[in-house]
C-alpha positions in Angstrom: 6.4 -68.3 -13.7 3.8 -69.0 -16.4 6.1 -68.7 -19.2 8.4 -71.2 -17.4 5.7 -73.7 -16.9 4.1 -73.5 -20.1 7.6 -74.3 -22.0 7.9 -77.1 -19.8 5.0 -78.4 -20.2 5.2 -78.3 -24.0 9.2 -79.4 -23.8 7.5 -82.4 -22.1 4.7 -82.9 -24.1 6.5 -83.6 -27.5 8.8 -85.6 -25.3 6.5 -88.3 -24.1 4.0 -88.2 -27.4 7.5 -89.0 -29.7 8.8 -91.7 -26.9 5.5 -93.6 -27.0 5.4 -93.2 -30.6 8.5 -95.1 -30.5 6.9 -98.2 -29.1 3.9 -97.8 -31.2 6.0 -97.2 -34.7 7.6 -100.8 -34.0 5.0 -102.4 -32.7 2.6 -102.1 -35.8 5.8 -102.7 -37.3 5.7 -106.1 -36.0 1.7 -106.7 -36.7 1.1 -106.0 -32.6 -2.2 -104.6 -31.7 -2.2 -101.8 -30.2 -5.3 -101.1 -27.9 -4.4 -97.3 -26.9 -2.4 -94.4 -28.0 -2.7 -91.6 -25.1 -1.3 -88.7 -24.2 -1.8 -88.1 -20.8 -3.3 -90.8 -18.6 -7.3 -91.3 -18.7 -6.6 -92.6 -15.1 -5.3 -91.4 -11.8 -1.5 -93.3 -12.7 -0.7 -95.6 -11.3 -4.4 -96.6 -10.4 -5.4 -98.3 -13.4 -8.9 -99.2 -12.1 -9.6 -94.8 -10.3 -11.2 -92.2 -12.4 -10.7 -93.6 -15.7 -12.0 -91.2 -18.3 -10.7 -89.3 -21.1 -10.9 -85.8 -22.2 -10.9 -86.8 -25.6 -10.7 -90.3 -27.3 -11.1 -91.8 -30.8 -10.8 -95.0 -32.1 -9.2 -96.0 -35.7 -9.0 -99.7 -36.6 -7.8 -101.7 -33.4 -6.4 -98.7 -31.9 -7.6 -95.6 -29.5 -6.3 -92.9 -29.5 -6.9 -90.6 -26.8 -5.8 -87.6 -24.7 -6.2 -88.2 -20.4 -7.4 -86.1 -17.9 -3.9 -86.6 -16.1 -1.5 -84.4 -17.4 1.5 -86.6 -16.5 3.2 -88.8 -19.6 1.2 -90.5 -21.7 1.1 -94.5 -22.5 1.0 -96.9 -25.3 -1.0 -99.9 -24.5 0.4 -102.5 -26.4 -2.0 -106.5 -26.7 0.3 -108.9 -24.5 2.4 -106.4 -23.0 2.4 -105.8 -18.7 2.0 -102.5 -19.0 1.1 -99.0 -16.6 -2.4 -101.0 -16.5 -0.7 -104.0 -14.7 -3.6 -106.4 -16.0 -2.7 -109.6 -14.1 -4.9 -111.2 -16.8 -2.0 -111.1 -19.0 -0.2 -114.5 -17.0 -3.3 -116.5 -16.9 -3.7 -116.8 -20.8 -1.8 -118.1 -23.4 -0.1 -115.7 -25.5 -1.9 -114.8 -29.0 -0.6 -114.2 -32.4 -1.2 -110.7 -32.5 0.2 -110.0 -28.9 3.4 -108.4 -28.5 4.7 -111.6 -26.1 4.0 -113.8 -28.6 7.0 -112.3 -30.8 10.2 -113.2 -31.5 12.5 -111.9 -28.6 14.7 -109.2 -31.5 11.1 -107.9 -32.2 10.3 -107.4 -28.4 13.5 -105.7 -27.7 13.2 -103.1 -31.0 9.2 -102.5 -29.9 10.4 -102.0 -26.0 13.6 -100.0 -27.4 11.5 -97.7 -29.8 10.7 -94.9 -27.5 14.7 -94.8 -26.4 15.7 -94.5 -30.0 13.2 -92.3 -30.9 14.1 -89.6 -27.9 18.2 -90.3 -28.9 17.5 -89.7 -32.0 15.5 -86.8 -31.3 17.7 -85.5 -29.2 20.7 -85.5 -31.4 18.4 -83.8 -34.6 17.4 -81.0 -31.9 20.9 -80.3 -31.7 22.3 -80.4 -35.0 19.3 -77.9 -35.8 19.7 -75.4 -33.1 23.5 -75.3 -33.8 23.2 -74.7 -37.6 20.5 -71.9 -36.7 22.0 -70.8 -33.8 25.6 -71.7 -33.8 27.4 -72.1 -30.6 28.1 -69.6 -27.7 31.1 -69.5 -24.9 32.4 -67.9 -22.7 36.1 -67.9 -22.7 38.2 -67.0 -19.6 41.1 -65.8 -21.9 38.3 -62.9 -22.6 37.5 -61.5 -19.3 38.6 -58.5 -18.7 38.7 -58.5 -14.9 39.1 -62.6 -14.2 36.5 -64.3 -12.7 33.9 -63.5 -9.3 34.1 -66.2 -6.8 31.5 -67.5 -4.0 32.4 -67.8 0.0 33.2 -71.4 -0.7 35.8 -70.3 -3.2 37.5 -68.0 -1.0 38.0 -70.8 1.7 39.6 -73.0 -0.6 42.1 -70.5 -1.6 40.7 -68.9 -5.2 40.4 -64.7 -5.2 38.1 -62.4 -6.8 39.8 -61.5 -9.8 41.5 -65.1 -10.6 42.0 -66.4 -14.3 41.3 -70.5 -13.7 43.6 -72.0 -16.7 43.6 -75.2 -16.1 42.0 -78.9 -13.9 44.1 -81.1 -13.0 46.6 -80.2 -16.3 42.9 -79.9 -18.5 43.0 -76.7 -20.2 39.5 -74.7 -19.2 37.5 -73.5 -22.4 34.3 -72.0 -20.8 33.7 -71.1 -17.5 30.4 -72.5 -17.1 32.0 -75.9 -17.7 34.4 -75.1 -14.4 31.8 -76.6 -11.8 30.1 -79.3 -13.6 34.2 -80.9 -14.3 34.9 -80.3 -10.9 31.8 -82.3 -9.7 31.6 -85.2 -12.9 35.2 -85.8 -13.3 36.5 -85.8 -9.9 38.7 -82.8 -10.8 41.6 -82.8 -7.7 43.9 -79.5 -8.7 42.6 -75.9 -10.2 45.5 -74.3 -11.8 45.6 -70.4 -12.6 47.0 -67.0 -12.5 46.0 -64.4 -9.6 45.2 -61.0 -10.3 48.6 -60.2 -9.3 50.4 -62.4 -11.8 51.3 -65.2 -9.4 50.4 -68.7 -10.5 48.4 -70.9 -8.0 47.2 -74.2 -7.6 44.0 -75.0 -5.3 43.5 -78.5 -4.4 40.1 -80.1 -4.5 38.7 -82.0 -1.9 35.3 -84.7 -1.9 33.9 -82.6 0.8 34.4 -79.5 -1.7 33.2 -81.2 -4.5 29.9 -81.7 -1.9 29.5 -78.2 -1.3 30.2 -76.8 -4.8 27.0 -79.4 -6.1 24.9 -78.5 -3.0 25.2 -74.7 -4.1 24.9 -74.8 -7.7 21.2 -74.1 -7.3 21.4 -71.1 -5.4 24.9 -69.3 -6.6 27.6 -69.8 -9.2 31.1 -71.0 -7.7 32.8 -69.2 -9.9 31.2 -66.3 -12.5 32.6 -63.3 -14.8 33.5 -60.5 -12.6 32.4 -57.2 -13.5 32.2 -53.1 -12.3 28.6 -53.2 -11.3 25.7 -50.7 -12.3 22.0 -50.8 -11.5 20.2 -52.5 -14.2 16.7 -53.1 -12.1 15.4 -51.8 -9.1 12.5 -53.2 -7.6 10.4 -50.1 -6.7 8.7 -51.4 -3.5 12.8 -51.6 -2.5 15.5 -50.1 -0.2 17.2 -49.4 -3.2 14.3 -47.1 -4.4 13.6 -45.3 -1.3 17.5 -44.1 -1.3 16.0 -42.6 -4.6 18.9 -45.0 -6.7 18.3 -45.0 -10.4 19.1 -47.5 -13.1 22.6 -47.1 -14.6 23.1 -45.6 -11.5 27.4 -46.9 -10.3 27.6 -47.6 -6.4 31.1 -46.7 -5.6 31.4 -46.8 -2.0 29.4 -47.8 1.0 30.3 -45.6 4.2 33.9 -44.3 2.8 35.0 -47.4 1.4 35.6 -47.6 -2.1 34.0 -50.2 -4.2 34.3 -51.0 -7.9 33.6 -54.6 -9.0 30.2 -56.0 -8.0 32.2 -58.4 -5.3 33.1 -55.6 -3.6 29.9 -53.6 -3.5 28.3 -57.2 -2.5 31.0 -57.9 0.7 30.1 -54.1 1.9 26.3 -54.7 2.2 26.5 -57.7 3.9 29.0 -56.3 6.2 26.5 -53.7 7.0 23.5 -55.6 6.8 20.2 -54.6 9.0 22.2 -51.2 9.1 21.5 -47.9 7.2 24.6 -46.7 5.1 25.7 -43.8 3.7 26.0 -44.3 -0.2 28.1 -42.8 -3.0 26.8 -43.0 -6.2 27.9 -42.1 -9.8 25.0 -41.1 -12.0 26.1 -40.1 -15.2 29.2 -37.6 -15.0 27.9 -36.3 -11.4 28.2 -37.7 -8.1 25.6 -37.8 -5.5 25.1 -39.2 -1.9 22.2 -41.3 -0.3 21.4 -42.6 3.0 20.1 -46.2 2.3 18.7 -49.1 4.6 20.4 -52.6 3.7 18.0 -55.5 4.7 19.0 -58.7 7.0 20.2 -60.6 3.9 22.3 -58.0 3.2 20.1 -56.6 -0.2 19.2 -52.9 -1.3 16.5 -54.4 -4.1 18.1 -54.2 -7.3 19.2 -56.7 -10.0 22.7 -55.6 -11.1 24.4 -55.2 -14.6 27.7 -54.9 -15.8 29.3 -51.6 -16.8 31.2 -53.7 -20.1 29.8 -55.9 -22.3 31.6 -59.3 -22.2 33.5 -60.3 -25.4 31.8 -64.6 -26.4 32.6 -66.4 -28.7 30.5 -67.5 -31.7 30.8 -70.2 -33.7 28.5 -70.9 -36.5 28.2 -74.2 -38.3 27.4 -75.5 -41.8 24.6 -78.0 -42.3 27.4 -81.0 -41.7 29.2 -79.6 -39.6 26.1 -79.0 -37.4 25.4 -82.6 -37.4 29.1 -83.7 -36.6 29.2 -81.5 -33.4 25.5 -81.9 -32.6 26.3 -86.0 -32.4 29.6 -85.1 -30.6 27.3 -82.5 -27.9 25.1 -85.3 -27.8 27.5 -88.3 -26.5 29.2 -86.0 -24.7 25.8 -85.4 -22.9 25.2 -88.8 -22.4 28.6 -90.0 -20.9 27.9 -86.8 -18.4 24.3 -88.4 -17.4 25.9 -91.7 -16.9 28.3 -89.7 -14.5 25.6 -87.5 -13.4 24.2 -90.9 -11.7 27.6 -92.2 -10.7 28.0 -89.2 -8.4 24.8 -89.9 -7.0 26.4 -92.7 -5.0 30.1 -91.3 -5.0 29.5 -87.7 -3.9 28.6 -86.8 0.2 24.8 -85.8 -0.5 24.5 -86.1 -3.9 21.4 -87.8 -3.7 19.9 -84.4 -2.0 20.3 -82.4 -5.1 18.4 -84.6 -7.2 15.6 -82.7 -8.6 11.9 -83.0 -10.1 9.3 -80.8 -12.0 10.2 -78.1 -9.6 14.0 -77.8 -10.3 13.0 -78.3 -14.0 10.5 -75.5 -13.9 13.5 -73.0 -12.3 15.8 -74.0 -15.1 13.5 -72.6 -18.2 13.6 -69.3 -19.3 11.5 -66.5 -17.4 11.1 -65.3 -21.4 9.8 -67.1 -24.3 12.8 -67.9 -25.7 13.4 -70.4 -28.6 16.5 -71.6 -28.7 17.2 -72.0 -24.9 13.4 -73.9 -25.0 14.7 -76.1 -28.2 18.3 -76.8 -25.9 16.4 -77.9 -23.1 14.6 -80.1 -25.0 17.6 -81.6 -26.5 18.9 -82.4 -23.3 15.9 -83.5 -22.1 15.3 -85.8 -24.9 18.5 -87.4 -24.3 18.7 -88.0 -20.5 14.9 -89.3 -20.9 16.6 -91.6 -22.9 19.4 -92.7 -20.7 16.9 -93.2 -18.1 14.8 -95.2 -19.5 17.2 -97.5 -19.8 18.1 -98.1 -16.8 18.0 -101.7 -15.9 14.7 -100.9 -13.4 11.5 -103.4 -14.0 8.4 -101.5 -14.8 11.0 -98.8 -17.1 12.1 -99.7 -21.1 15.0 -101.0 -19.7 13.5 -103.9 -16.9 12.0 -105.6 -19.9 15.0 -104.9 -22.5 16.8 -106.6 -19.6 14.5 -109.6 -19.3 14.6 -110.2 -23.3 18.6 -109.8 -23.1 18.5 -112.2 -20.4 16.3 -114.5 -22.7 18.4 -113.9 -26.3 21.8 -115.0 -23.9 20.5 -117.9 -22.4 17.8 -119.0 -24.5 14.9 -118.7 -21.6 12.0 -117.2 -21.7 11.3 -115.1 -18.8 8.1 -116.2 -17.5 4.9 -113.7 -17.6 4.6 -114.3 -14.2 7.9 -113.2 -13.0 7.5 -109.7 -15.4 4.3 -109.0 -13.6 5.5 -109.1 -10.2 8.7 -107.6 -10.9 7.1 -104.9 -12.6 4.9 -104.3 -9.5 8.0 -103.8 -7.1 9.9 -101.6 -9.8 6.4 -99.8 -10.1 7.0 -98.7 -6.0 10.7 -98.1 -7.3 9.8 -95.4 -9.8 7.4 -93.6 -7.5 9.3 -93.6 -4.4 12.3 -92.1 -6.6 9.6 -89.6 -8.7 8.2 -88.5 -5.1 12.2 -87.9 -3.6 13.1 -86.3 -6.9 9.5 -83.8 -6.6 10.1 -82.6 -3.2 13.3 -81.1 -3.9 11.0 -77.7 -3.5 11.2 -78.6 0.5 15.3 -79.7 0.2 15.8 -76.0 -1.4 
C-alpha cells in the first residue's frame, strides 16, 4: 500500500507543480506579479486565514516561493487575481498596472489557460515517450487460446465461458480490455461473437446492463482471458495451505467433478462454500488428494495463475511515430473523459462510481513500476486538464468563461461578480471532492 501511495503522491506532485507553473510561465510573461509560488498549501485549504505557515519558504524578487504544510495541490498567487485566498480586497480597489486584471482580456485567458496547456501538453509528451521506450501492448482476442472468462452478469445476458467477442454493434473488437469501457462510453447496443462451439451469437445490451457492468468494474472484470488454472500464491495463514496445496499445484476436480479452466474450479467452490471438499490435485506428473475447507465467500487462499503464457502483441515505435500515436492516444483520451462525464448524467448510478484519492490509490501498481507509473501520469495529466476546464467558477475554466464572455460581448465582467461567483463554485468543488473521496464507503 506504501508503494501505491508514494507513486501517487509523486504522479500528483509533478502534476500540480507543472499546472501552476503554467499560470506563473504566462503571467511573468505578461509583467504580472506574482506574490507566491507554492507547492502544497501553507494553509488549511480552503481557509485562507487557519494555520497559515509553511514548511519551507523563500523569496526571489516579488515572488515567494514556498512548499505548505498541506499536502494537497499547490497554488499560484497571482497580484489582481481572486484566487484560493478569496481576498475580497481585490473588488474594493482599482486595478494596478502590474495586476493580472488590469490586462488585456487575450493575456488573461493565456495566464488562466497556462496550467491547462501545460498538463495537455504534458500529457501528450508522457505518451510519445513511454511508447518510443516502451512500445505498445494488447491483448488480442484472435490470440486466446481458450476464448474469454465471463462474470455472473455475463452469463445472464447470454455470453459463455469460453466465447470469442468479435465485434460491438458491427465495431470490430481489437483488445479485450477495451470490451467494457465501449460498452459503457459508446452506448454499445449488440455484442457479436462465436461460442465455443462454433455458433455465432449476438447479445443485446441494455442501459440497465450497461449500469451493472460500470458498477462492477471495480471489483471484477466483465469479461477476462480464460485460462487452465494453477496455484501461483498461497496465502500461508489459508485453507489452501492447511489442505497442504503447493504452488504450481493444478486443481482438477472438487468432490468428483472435473474441472479444468479457472471458471470451472471457481463455480465448484462457491457451490460448496462454508463446506469441506475433497480435492484432486495434479502436482507435477503425480496425482494426490486433499480434504480442504472452502470459506463463506467461497475462497481456499490462493492467488491463481495460468498454466500457458498468453501470446500480446507488441508494437514498437520510432521517435515520430511515437509522437503521431502518442497525440492520437491522447485525443482519443480526451474525447473518452468528455464521455466519461456524459455518462455521469446518462448512465443509472453513474454518479456512484465516481471516485477520489482512494480509487486512485487502488489503481497504481502494488510494485514500483515505471512505465505503468509514467501511463498513469499521462492520463492523469490529461483528464486534469479536461477538468479544469470545465465551465465551474472558482476552476481555470469559470474565469476562461468570464473572459470569453467579455472578448464576445465586449463587457467586462465585474470583480464583484467573479468574487462571489467564485465563492459558490468554491462549495461546488468541495462538495464534488468530498462525494468523489468517500467512494471508500460506496465500495
Amino acid at each position: 500500500m506504501f508503494i501505491k501511495i508514494a507513486q501517487l503522491f509523486l504522479s500528483l506532485t509533478i502534476l500540480v507543480t507543472l499546472h501552476e507553473f503554467g499560470h506563473f510561465w504566462f503571467a511573468k510573461k505578461f509583467k504580472c506579479r506574482v506574490d507566491k509560488f507554492y507547492l502544497f498549501f501553507d494553509f488549511l485549504f480552503p481557509f485562507a486565514s487557519v494555520l497559515n505557515f509553511p514548511l519551507f519558504k523563500k523569496k526571489i524578487g516579488d515572488t515567494e516561493y514556498g512548499i505548505g504544510w498541506f499536502p494537497f495541490g499547490g497554488y499560484v498567487q497571482i497580484a489582481g487575481m481572486v484566487d484560493e485566498q478569496m481576498d475580497k480586497s481585490i473588488i474594493d480597489t482599482p486595478p494596478q498596472p502590474w495586476e493580472l486584471r488590469s490586462k488585456p482580456a487575450w493575456q488573461r485567458l493565456l495566464v488562466m489557460m497556462g496550467g491547462i496547456i501545460v498538463n495537455f501538453l504534458l500529457g501528450i509528451f508522457i505518451f510519445w515517450m513511454a511508447l518510443f521506450t516502451w512500445g505498445k501492448t494488447t491483448q488480442p482476442i484472435s490470440k486466446l487460446p481458450h476464448g474469454l472468462m465471463v462474470d455472473s452478469l455475463g452469463i445472464q445476458m447470454g455470453l459463455r465461458n469460453g466465447d470469442y467477442i468479435t465485434s460491438l454493434d458491427g465495431a470490430p473488437v481489437k483488445s479485450i480490455n477495451r470490451i467494457p469501457i465501449e460498452i459503457i462510453m459508446n452506448g454499445i447496443k449488440q455484442i457479436e461473437g462465436v461460442h465455443e462451439d462454433g455458433k455465432k451469437f449476438k447479445v443485446q445490451v441494455s442501459d440497465d446492463n450497461r449500469s451493472k457492468i460500470l458498477k462492477r468494474l471495480k471489483k471484477s472484470d466483465f469479461v477476462s482471458p480464460r485460462f487452465i488454472s494453477k496455484i501461483g500464491q498461497i496465502d500461508s495463514t489459508s485453507f489452501a495451505s492447511n489442505a497442504n496445496l503447493k504452488n504450481n499445484d493444478r486443481i482438477i476436480a472438487v468432490n468428483g467433478i472435473a474441472v479444468c479452466y479457472f471458471d470451472e474450479l471457481k463455480a465448484q467452490l462457491i457451490k460448496n462454500k462454508s463446506s469441506k471438499v475433497d480435492l484432486l490435485v495434479l502436482r507435477g506428473k503425480d496425482t494426490i488428494t486433499t480434504k480442504c475447507q472452502i470459506s463463506a465467500e467461497g475462497i481456499i487462499g490462493f492467488k491463481p495463475a495460468s498454466v500457458e503464457e498468453f501470446k500480446l502483441d507488441v508494437q514498437t515505435f520510432g521517435i515520430v511515430s511515437a509522437f503521431t500515436q502518442g497525440v492520437k492516444d491522447g485525443m482519443e483520451l480526451l474525447i473518452m473523459q468528455a464521455k466519461q462525464f456524459v455518462v455521469i448524467f446518462t448512465v443509472k448510478d453513474a454518479h456512484k462510481q465516481v471516485g477520489g484519492f482512494y480509487t486512485m490509490v487502488q489503481q497504481m501498481n502494488s510494485e514500483w513500476d515505471w512505465h505503468s507509473f509514467w501511463m498513469f501520469t499521462g492520463f492523469l495529466s490529461l483528464a486534469l486538464a479536461f477538468m479544469n476546464f470545465l465551465p465551474i467558477p472558482m476552476l481555470d475554466g469559470g474565469y476562461i468563461m468570464f473572459i470569453l464572455w467579455e472578448m464576445i460581448t465586449g463587457k467586462k465582467v465585474s470583480d464583484k461578480i467573479i468574487y462571489y461567483a467564485n465563492n459558490v463554485g468554491l462549495f461546488i468543488v468541495l462538495g464534488l471532492m468530498i462525494y468523489a473521496n468517500t467512494d471508500w464507503l460506496r465500495d
